[in-house]
Every structure is written in C-alpha cells, then in structure tokens.
Biopython code that builds the backbone (N, CA, C, O; Angstrom):
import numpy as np
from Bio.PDB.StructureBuilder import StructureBuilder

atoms = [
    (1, "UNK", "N", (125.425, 120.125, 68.898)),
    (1, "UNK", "CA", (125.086, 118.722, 68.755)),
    (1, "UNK", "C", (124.141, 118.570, 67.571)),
    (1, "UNK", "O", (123.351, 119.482, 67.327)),
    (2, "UNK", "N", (124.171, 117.609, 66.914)),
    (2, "UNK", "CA", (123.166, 117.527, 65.700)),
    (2, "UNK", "C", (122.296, 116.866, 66.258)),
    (2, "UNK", "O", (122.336, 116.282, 67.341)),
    (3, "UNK", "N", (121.051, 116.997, 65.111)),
    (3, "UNK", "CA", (119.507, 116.955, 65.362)),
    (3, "UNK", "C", (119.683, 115.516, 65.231)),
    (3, "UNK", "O", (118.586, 115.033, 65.514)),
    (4, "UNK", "N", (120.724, 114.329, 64.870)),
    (4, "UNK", "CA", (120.187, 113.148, 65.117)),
    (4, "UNK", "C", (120.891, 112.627, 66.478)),
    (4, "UNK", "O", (120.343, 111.687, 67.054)),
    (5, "UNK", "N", (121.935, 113.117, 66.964)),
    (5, "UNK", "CA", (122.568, 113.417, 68.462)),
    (5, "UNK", "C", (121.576, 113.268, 69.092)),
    (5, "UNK", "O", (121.317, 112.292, 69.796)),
    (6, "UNK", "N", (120.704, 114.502, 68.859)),
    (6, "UNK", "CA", (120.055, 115.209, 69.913)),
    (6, "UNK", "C", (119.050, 114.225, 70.338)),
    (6, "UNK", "O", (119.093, 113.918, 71.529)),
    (7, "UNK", "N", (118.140, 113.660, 69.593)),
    (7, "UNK", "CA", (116.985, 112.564, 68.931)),
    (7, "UNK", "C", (117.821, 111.487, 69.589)),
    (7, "UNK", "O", (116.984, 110.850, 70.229)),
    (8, "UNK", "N", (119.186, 110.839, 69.823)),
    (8, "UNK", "CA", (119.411, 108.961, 69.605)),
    (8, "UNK", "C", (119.522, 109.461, 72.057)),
    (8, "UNK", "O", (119.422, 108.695, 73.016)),
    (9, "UNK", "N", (119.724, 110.827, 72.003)),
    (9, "UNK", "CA", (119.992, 110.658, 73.701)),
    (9, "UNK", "C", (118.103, 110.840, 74.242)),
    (9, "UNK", "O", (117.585, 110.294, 75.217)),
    (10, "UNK", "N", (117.506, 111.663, 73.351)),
    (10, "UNK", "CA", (116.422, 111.835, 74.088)),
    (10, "UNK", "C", (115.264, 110.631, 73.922)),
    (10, "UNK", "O", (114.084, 110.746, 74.253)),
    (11, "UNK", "N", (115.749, 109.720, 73.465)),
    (11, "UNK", "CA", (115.817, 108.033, 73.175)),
    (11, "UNK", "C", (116.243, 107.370, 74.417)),
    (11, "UNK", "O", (115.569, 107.001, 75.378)),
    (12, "UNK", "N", (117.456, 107.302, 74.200)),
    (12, "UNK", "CA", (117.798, 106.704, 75.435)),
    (12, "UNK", "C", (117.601, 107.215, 76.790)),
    (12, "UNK", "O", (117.417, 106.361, 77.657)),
    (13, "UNK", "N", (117.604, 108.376, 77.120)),
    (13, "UNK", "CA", (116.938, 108.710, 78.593)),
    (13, "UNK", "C", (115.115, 107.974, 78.617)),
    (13, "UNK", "O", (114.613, 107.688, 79.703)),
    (14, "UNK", "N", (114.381, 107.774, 77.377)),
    (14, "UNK", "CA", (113.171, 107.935, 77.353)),
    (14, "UNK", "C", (113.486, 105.937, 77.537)),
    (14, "UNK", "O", (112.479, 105.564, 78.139)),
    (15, "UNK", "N", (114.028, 105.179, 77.382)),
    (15, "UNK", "CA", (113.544, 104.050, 77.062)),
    (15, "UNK", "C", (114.680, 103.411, 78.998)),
    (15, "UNK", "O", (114.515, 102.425, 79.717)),
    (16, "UNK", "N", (115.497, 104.370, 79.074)),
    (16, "UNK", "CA", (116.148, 104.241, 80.462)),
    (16, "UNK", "C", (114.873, 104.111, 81.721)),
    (16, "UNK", "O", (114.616, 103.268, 82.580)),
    (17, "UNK", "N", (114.218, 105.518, 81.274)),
    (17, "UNK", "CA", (112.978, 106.331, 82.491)),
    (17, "UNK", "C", (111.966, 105.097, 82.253)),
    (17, "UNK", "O", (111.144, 105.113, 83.168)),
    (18, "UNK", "N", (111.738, 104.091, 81.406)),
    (18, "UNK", "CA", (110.404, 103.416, 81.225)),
    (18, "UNK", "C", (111.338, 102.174, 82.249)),
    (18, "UNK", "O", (110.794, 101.756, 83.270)),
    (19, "UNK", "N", (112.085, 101.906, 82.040)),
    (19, "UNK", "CA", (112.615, 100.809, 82.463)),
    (19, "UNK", "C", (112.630, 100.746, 84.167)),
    (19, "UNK", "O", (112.727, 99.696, 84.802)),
    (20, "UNK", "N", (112.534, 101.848, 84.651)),
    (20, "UNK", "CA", (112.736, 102.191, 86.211)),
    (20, "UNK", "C", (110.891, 102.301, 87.126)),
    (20, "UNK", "O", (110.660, 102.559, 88.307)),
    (21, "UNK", "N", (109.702, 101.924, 85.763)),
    (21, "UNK", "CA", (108.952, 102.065, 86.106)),
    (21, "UNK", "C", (107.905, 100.901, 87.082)),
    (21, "UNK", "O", (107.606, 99.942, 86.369)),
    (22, "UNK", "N", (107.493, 100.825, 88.071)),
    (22, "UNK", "CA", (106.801, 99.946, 88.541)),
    (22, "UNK", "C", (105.446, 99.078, 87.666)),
    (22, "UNK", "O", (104.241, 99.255, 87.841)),
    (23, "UNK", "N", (105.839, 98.515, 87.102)),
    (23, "UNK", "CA", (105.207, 97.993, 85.794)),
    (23, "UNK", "C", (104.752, 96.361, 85.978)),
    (23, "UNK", "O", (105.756, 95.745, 86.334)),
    (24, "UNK", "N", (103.453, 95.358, 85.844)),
    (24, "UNK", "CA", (103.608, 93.889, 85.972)),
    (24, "UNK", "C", (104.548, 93.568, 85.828)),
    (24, "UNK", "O", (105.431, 94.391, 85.586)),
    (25, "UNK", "N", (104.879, 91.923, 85.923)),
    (25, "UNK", "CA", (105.810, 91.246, 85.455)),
    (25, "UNK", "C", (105.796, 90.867, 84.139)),
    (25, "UNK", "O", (104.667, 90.609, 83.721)),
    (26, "UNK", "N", (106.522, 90.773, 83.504)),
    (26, "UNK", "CA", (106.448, 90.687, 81.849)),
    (26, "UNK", "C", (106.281, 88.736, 81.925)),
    (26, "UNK", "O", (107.305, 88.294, 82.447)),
    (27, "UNK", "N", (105.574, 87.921, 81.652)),
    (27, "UNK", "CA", (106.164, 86.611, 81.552)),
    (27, "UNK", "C", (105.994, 85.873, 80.099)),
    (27, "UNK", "O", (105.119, 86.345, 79.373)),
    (28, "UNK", "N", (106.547, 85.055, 79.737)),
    (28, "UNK", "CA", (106.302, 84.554, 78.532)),
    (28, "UNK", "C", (104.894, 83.304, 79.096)),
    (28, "UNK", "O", (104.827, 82.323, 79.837)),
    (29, "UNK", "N", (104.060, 84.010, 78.309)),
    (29, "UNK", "CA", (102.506, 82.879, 78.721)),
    (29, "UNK", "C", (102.611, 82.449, 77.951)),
    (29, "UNK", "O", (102.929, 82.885, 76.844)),
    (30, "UNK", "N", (102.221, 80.778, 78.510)),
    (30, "UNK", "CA", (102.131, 80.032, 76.705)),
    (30, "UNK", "C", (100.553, 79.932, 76.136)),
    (30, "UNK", "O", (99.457, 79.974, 76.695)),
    (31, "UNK", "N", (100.999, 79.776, 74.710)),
    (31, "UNK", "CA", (100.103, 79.862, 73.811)),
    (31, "UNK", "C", (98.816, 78.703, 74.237)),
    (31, "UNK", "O", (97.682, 78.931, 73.817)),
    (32, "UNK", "N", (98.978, 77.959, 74.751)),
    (32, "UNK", "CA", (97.979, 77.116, 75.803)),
    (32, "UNK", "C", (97.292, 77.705, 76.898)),
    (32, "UNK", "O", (97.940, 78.353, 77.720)),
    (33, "UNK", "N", (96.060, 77.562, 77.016)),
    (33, "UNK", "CA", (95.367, 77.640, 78.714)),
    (33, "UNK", "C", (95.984, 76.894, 79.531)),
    (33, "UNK", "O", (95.441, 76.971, 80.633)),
    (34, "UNK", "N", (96.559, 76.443, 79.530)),
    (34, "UNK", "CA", (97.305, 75.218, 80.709)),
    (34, "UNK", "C", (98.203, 76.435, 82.203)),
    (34, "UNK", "O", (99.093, 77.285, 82.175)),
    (35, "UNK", "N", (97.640, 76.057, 82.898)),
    (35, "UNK", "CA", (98.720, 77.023, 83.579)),
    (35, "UNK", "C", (99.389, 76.063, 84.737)),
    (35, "UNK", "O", (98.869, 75.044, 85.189)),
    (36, "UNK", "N", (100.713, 76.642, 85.129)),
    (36, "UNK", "CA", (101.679, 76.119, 85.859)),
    (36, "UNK", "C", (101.119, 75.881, 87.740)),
    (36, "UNK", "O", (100.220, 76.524, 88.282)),
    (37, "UNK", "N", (101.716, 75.116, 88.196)),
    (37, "UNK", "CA", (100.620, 75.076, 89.865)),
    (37, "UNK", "C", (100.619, 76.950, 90.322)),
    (37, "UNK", "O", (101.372, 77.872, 90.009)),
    (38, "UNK", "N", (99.833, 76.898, 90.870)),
    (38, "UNK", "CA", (99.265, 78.142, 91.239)),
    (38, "UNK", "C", (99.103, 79.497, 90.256)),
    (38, "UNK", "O", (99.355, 80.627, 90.673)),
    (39, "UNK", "N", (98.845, 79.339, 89.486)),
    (39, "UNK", "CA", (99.248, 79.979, 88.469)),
    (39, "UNK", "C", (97.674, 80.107, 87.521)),
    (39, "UNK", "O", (97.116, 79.045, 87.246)),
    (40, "UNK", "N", (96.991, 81.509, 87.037)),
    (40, "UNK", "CA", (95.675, 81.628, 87.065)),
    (40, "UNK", "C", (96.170, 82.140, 85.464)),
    (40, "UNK", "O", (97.045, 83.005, 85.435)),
    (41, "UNK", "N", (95.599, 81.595, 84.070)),
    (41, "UNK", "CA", (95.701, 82.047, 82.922)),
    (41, "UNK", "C", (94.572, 82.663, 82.946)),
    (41, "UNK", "O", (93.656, 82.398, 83.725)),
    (42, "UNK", "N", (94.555, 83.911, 81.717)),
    (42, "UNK", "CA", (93.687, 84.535, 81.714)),
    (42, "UNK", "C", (93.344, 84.421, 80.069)),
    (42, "UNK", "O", (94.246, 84.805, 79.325)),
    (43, "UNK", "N", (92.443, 84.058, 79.616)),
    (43, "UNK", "CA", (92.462, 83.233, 77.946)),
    (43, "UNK", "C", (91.325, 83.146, 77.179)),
    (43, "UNK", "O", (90.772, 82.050, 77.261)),
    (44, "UNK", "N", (90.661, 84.167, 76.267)),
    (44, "UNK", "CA", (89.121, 84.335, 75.715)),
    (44, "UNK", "C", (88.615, 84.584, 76.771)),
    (44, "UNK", "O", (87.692, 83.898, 77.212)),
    (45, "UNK", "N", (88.948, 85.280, 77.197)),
    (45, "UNK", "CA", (87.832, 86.007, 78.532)),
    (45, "UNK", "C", (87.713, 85.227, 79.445)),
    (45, "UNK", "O", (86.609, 85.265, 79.989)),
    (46, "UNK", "N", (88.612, 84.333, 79.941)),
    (46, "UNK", "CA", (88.020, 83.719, 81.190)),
    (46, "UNK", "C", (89.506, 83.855, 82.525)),
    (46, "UNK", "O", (90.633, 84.334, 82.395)),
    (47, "UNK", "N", (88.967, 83.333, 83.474)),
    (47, "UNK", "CA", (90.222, 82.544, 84.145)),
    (47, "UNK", "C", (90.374, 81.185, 84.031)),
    (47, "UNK", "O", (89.303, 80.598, 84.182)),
    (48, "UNK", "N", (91.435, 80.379, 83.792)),
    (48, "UNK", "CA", (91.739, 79.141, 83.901)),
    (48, "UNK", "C", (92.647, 79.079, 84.659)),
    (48, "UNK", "O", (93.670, 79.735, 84.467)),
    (49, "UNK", "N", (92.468, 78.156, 85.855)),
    (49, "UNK", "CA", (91.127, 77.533, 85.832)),
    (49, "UNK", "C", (90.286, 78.504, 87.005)),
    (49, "UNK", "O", (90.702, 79.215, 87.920)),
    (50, "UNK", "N", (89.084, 78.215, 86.580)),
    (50, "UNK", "CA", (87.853, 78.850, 87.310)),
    (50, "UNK", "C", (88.210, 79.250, 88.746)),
    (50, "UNK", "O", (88.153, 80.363, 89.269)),
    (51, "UNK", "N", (88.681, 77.801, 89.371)),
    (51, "UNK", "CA", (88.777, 77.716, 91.013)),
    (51, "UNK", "C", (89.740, 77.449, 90.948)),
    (51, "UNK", "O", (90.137, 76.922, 89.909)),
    (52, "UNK", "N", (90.384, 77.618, 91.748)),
    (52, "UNK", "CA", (92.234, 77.095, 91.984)),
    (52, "UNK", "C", (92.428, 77.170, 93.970)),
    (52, "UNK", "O", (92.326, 78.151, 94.707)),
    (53, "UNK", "N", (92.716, 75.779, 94.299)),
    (53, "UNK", "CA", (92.845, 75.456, 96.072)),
    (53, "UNK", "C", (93.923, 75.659, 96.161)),
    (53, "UNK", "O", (94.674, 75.507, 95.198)),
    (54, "UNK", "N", (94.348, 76.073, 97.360)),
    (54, "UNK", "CA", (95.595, 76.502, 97.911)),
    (54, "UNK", "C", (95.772, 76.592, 99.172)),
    (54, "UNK", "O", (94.971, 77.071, 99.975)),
    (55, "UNK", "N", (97.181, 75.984, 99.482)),
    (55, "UNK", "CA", (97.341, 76.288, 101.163)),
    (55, "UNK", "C", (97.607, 77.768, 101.555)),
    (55, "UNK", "O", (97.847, 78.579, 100.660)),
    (56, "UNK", "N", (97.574, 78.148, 102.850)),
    (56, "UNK", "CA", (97.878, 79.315, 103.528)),
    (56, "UNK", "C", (99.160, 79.426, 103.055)),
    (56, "UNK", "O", (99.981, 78.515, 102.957)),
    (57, "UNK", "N", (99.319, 80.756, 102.723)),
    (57, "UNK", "CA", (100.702, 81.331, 102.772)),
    (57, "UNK", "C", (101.459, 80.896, 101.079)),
    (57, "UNK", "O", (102.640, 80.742, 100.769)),
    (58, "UNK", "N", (100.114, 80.793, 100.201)),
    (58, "UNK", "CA", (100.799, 80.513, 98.522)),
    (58, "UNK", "C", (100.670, 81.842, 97.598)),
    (58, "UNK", "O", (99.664, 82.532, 97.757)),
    (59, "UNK", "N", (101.490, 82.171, 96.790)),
    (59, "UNK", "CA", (101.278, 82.931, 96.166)),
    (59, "UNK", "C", (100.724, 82.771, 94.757)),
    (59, "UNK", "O", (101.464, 82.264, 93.913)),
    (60, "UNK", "N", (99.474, 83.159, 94.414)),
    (60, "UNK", "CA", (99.226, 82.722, 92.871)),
    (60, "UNK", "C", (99.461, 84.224, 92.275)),
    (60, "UNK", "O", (99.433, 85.352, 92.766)),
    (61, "UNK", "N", (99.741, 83.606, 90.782)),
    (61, "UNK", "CA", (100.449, 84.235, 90.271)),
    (61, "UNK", "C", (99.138, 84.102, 88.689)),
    (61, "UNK", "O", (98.831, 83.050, 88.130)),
    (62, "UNK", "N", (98.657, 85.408, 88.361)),
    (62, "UNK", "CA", (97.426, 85.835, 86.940)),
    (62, "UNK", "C", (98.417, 85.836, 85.746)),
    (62, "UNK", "O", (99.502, 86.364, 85.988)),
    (63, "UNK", "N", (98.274, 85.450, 84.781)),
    (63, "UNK", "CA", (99.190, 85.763, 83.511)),
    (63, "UNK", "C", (97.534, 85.843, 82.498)),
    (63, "UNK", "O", (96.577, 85.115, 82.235)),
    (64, "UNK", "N", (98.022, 87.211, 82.218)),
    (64, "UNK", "CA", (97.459, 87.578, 80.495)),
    (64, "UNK", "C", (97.842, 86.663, 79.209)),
    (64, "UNK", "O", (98.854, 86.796, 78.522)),
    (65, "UNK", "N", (97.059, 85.937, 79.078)),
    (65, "UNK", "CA", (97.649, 85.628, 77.393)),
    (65, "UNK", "C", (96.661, 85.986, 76.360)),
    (65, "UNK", "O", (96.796, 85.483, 75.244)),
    (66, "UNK", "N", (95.298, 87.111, 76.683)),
    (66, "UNK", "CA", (94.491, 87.784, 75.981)),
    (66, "UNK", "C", (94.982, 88.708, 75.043)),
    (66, "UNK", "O", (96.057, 88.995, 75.569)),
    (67, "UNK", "N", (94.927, 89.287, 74.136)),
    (67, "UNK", "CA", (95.361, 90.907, 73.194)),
    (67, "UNK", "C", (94.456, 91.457, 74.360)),
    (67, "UNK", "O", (95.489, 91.954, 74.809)),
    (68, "UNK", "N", (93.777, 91.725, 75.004)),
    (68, "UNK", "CA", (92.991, 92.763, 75.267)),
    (68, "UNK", "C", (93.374, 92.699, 77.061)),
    (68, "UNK", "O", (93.622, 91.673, 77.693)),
    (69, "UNK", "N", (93.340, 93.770, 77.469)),
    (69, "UNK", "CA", (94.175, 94.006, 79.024)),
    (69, "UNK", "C", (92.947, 93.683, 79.385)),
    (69, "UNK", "O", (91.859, 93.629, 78.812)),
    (70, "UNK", "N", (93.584, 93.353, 81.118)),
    (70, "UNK", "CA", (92.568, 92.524, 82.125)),
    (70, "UNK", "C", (93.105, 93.250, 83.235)),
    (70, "UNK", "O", (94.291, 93.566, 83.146)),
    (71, "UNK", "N", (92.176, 93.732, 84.744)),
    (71, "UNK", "CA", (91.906, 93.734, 86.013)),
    (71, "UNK", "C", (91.752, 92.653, 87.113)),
    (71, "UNK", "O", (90.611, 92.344, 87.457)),
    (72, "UNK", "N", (92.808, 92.066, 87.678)),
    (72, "UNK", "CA", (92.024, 91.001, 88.769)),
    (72, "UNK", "C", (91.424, 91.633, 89.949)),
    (72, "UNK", "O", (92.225, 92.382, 90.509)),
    (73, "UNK", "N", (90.648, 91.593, 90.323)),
    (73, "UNK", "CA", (89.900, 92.736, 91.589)),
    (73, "UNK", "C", (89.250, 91.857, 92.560)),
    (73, "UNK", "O", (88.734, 90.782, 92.253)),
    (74, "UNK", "N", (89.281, 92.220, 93.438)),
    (74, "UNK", "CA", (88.613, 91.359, 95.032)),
    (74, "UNK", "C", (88.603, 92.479, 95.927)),
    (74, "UNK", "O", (89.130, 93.591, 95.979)),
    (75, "UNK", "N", (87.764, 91.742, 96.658)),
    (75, "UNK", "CA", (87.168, 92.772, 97.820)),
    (75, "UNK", "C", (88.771, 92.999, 98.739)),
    (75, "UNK", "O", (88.724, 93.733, 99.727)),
    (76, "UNK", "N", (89.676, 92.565, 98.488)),
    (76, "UNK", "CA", (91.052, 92.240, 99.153)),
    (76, "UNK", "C", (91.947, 92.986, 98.296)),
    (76, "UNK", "O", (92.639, 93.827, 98.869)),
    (77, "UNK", "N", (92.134, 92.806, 96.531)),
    (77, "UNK", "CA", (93.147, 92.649, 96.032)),
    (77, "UNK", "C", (92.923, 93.287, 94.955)),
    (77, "UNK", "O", (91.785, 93.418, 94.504)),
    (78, "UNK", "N", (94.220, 93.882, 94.271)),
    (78, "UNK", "CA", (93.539, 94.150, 93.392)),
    (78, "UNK", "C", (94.979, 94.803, 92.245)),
    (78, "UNK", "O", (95.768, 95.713, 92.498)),
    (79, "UNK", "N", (94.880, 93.818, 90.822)),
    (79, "UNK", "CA", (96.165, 93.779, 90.194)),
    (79, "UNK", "C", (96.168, 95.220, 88.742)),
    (79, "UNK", "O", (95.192, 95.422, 88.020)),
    (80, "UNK", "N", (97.169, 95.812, 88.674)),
    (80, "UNK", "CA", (97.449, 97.016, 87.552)),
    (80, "UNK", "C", (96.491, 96.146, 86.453)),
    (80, "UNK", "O", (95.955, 95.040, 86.373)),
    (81, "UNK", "N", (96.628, 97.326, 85.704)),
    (81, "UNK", "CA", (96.378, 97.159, 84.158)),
    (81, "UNK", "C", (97.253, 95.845, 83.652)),
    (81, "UNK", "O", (98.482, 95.869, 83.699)),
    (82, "UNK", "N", (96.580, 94.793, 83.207)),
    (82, "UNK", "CA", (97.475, 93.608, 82.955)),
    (82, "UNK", "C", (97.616, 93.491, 81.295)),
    (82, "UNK", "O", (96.653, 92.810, 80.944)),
    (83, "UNK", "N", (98.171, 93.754, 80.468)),
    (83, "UNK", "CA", (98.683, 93.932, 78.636)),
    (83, "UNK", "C", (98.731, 92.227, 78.733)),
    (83, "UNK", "O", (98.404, 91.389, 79.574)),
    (84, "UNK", "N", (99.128, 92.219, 77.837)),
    (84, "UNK", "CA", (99.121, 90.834, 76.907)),
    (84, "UNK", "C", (100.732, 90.264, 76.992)),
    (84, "UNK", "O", (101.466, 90.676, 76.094)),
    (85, "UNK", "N", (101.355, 89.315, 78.044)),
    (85, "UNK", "CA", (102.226, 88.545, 78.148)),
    (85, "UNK", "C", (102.429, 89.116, 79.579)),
    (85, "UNK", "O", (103.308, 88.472, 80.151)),
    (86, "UNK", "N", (101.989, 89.959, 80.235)),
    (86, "UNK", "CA", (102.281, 90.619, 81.713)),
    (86, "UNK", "C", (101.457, 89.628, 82.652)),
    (86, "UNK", "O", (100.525, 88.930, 82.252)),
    (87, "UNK", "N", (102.012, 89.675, 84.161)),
    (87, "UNK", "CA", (101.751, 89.025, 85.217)),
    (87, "UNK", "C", (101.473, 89.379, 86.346)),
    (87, "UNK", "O", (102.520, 89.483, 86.986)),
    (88, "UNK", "N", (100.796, 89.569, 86.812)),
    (88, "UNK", "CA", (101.150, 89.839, 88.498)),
    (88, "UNK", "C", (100.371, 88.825, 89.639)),
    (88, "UNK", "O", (99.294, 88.254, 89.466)),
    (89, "UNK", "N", (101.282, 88.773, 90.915)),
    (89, "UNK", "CA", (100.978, 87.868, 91.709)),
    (89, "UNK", "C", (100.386, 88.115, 92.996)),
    (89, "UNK", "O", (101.108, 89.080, 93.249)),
    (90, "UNK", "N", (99.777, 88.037, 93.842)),
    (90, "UNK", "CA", (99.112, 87.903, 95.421)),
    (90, "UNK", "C", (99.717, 86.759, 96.489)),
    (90, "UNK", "O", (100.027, 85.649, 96.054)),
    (91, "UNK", "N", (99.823, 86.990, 97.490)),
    (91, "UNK", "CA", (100.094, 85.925, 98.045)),
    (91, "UNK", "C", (99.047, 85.950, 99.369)),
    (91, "UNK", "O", (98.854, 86.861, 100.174)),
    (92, "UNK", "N", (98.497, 84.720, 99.300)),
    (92, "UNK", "CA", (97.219, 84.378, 100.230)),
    (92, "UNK", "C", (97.328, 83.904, 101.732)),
    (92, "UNK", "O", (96.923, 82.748, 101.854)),
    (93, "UNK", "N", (97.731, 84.435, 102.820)),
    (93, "UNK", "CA", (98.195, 84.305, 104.255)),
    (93, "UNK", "C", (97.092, 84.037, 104.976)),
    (93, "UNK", "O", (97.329, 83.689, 106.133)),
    (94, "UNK", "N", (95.520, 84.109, 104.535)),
    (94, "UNK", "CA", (94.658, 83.474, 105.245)),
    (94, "UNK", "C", (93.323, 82.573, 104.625)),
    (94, "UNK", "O", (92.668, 82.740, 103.597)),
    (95, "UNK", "N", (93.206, 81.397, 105.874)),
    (95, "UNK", "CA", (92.233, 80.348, 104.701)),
    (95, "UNK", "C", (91.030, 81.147, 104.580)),
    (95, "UNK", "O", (90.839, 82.054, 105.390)),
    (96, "UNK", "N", (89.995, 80.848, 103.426)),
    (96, "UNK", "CA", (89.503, 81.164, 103.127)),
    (96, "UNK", "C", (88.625, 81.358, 101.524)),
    (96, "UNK", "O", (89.079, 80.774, 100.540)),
    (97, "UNK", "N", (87.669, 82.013, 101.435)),
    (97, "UNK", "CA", (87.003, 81.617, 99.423)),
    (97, "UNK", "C", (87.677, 83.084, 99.484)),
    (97, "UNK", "O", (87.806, 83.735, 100.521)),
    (98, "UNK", "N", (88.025, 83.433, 98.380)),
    (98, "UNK", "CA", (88.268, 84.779, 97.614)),
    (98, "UNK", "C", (87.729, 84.695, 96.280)),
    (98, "UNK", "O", (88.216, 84.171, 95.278)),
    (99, "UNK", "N", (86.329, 85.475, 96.491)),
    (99, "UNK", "CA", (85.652, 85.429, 94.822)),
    (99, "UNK", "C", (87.120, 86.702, 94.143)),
    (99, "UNK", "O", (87.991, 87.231, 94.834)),
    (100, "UNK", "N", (86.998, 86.783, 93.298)),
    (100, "UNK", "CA", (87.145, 87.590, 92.109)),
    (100, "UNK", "C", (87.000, 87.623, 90.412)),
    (100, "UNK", "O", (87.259, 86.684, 89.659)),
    (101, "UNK", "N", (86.585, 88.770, 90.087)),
    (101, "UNK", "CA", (86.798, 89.057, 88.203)),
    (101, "UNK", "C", (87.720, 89.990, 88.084)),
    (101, "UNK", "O", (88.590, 90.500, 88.791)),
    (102, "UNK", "N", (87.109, 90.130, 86.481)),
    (102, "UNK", "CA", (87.905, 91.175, 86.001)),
    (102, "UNK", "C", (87.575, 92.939, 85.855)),
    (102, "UNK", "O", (86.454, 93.089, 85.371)),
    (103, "UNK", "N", (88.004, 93.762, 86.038)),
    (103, "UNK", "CA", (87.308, 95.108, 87.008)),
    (103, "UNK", "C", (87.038, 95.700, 85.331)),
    (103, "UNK", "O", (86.263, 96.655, 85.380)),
    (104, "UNK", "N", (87.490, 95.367, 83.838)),
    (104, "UNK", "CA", (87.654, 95.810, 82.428)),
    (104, "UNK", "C", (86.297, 94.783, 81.748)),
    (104, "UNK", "O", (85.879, 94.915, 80.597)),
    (105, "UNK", "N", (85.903, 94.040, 82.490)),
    (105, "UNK", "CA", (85.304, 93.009, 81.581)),
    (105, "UNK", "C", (84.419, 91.888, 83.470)),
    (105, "UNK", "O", (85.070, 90.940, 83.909)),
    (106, "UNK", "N", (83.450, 92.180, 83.972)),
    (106, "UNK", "CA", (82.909, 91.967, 84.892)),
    (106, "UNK", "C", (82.558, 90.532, 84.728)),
    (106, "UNK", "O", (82.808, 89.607, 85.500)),
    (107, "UNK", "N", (81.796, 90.503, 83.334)),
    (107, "UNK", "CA", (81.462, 88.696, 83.654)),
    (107, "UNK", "C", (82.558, 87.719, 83.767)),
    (107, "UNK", "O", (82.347, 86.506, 83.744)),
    (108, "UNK", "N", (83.770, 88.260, 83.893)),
    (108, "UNK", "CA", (84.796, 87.309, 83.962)),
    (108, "UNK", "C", (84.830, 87.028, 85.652)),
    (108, "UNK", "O", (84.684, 87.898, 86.510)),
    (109, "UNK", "N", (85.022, 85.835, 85.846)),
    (109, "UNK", "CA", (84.976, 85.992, 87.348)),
    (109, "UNK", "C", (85.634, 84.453, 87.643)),
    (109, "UNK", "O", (85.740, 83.501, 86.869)),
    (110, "UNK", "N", (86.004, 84.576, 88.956)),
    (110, "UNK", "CA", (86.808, 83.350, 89.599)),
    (110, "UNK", "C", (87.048, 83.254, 91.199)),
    (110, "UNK", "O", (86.827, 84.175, 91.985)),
    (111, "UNK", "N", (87.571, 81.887, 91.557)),
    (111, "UNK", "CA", (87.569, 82.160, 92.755)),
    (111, "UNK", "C", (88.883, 81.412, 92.887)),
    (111, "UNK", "O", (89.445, 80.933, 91.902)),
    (112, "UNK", "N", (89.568, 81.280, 94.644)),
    (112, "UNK", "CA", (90.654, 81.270, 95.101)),
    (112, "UNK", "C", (90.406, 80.580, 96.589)),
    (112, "UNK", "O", (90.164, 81.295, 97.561)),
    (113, "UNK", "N", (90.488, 79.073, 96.697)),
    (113, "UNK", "CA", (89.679, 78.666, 97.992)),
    (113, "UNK", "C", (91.326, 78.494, 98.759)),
    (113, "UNK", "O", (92.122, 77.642, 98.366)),
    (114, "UNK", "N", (91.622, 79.440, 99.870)),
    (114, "UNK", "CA", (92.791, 79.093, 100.606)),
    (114, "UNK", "C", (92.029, 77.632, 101.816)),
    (114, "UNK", "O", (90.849, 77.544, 102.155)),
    (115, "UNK", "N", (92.905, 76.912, 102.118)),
    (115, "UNK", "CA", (92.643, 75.984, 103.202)),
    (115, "UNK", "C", (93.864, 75.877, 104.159)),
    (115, "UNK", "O", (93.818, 75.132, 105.138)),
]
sb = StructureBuilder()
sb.init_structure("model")
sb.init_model(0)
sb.init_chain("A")
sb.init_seg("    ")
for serial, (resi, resn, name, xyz) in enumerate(atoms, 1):
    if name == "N":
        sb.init_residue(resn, " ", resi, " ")
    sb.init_atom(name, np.array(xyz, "f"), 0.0, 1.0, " ", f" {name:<3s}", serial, name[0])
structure = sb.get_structure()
C-alpha cells in the first residue's frame, strides 16, 4: 500500500473514532447574548441571563458563545469541558434555587429558580 494509502485510511479511522465520542452538543450560538426560552448563553464571561425561572421538570440548555471553554458546576450538576459553539443541557425535576458558576473561571456565577 503506498505511504499516501496508508496516511488517507489512518485519517479516516481517526476522524470515524472522534465521531463515536461522547462529546457536548455542537449548537450554532448566535452571535447575540439573546438566548432562546430556557436556554443559558454563556458571553464575556458571564451567564445570560443571570437568573432564569422555570417549572419542574424543564430542561435548560448552557451554550458557549465565548473563544475560551467554560464549566457549569452545582452542588447537583455538573457540565464537560464546554469549547466555543458546544452545549449541554440539565433537566430540573425538583422546585427549587440552584446557585451555579463556572468551575474554569469562578466569578462567573448564576442561578436557576425551579417553581
């Protein structure tokens, strides 16, 4: 087999094996802080918005739109390494405040009031 054979498969097994990996959700965040209902942007270091209410049994959903990766962390919860356009979500089954920040960057912080 030739050396560029060899190189275009050990490519494709390598970009196959990434694809099978338990990884955030990739989402397209928009270039705005604005975020969608339940839905927590993460934008110059903050959360937007700060507080976000919710009934029992909602799932909010963190989107990165920082260059620089973010941690959502709670005494409850607690989301991967989040890159820049990635997502991941919680879903909240009891009322209640849920403080949280960011576990990469601490003064970031927010909360989550279930009712």
């Amino acid at each position: 087999m030739k050396t560029g054979n060899i190189l275009l498969v050990f490519f494709l097994v390598f970009l196959i094996a990434g694809c099978s990996s338990s990884q955030p959700t990739v989402l397209e965040v928009k270039k705005t802080a604005e975020a969608e209902p339940n839905m927590v942007v993460i934008k110059n270091f903050a959360f937007k918005p700060v507080t976000l209410r919710i009934g029992a049994g909602t799932e909010v959903t963190w989107a990165n739109a920082d260059a620089a990766p973010h941690i959502v962390k709670s005494d409850v919860f607690e989301s991967e390494r989040l890159a820049q356009g990635q997502s991941w979500s919680h879903k909240f089954d009891s009322a209640g405040s849920y403080d949280y920040f960011c576990a990469i960057h601490p003064s970031m912080k927010g909360r989550v009031i279930v009712e």
